[in-house]
N, C-alpha and C positions, 0 to 999 in steps of 0.2 A: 419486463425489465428485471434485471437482474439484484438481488441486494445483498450484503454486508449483514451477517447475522450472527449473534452469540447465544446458542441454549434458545431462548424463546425472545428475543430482544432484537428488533430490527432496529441495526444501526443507521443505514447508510443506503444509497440508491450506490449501484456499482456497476461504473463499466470495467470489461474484460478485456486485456489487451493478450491475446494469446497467436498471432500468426508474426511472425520477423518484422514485418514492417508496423504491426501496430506498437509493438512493444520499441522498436528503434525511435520510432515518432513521440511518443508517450506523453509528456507535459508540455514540451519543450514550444515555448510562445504563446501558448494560453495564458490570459490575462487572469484567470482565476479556475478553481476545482469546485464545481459541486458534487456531494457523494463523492465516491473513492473512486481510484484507479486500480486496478488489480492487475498485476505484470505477474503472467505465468510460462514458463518457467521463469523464474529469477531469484539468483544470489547477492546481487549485487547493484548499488541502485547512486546515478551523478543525479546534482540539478544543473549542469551546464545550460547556458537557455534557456531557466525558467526565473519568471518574476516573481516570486512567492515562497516563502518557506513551507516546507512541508517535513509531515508525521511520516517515517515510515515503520512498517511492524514485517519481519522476515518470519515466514511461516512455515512447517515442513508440512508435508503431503497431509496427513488428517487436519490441519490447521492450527497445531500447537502454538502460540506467540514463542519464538524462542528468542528476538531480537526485536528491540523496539530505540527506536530513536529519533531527534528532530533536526534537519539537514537545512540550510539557507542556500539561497542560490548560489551556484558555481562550489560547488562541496560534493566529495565523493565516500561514498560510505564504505566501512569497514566490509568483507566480504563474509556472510555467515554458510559459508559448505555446509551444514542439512541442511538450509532453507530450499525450499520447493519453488515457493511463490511470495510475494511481496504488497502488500496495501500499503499505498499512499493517498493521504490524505493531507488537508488543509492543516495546519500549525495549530495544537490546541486541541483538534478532534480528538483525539486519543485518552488527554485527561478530562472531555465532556464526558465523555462514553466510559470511563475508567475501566482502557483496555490494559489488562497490566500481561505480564509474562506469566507462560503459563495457560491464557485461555484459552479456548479451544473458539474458531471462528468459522465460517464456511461462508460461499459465494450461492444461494440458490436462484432458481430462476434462470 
């Protein structure tokens, strides 16, 4: 299984949505997120369709946090052009984990 990791600190258990149809599917009517979602490639992230607010953090290719934000459902985000890839997470992870801008994060596993 794959995880959510900063430097020596595991975050998060993380699934990877990286083929068209996982990333088009993504949260959309899941009644809850455990561990993060990881949408790769992606610039740009709705919650149309989901129940839940969520964390997201826009990443570029080494995993630099360059964009971090918190979305409610039916909300579409700002679009960050370097971002590579995108974690979404449950409402509140972000300041558990005090991911700020800036870290460096990676998916291993």
């Amino acid at each position: 299984m794959p995880w959510l990791v900063r430097g020596d600190d595991v975050l998060a258990a993380a699934e990877v949505a990286v083929t068209r149809r996982q990333r088009r599917r993504g949260l959309i009517g899941r009644p809850a997120l455990e561990g993060v979602f990881v949408v790769r490639p992606c610039r740009q992230v709705h919650t149309f369709g989901m129940r839940f607010p969520i964390d997201v953090a826009f990443c570029d290719r080494d995993g630099f946090v360059l964009h971090r934000t918190t979305l409610r459902p039916g909300r579409v985000s700002k679009p960050v052009w370097r971002a590579y890839f995108a974690i979404e997470a449950p409402a509140g992870s972000f300041d558990r984990w005090d991911l700020r801008l800036g870290d460096v994060v990676e998916v291993r596993g």
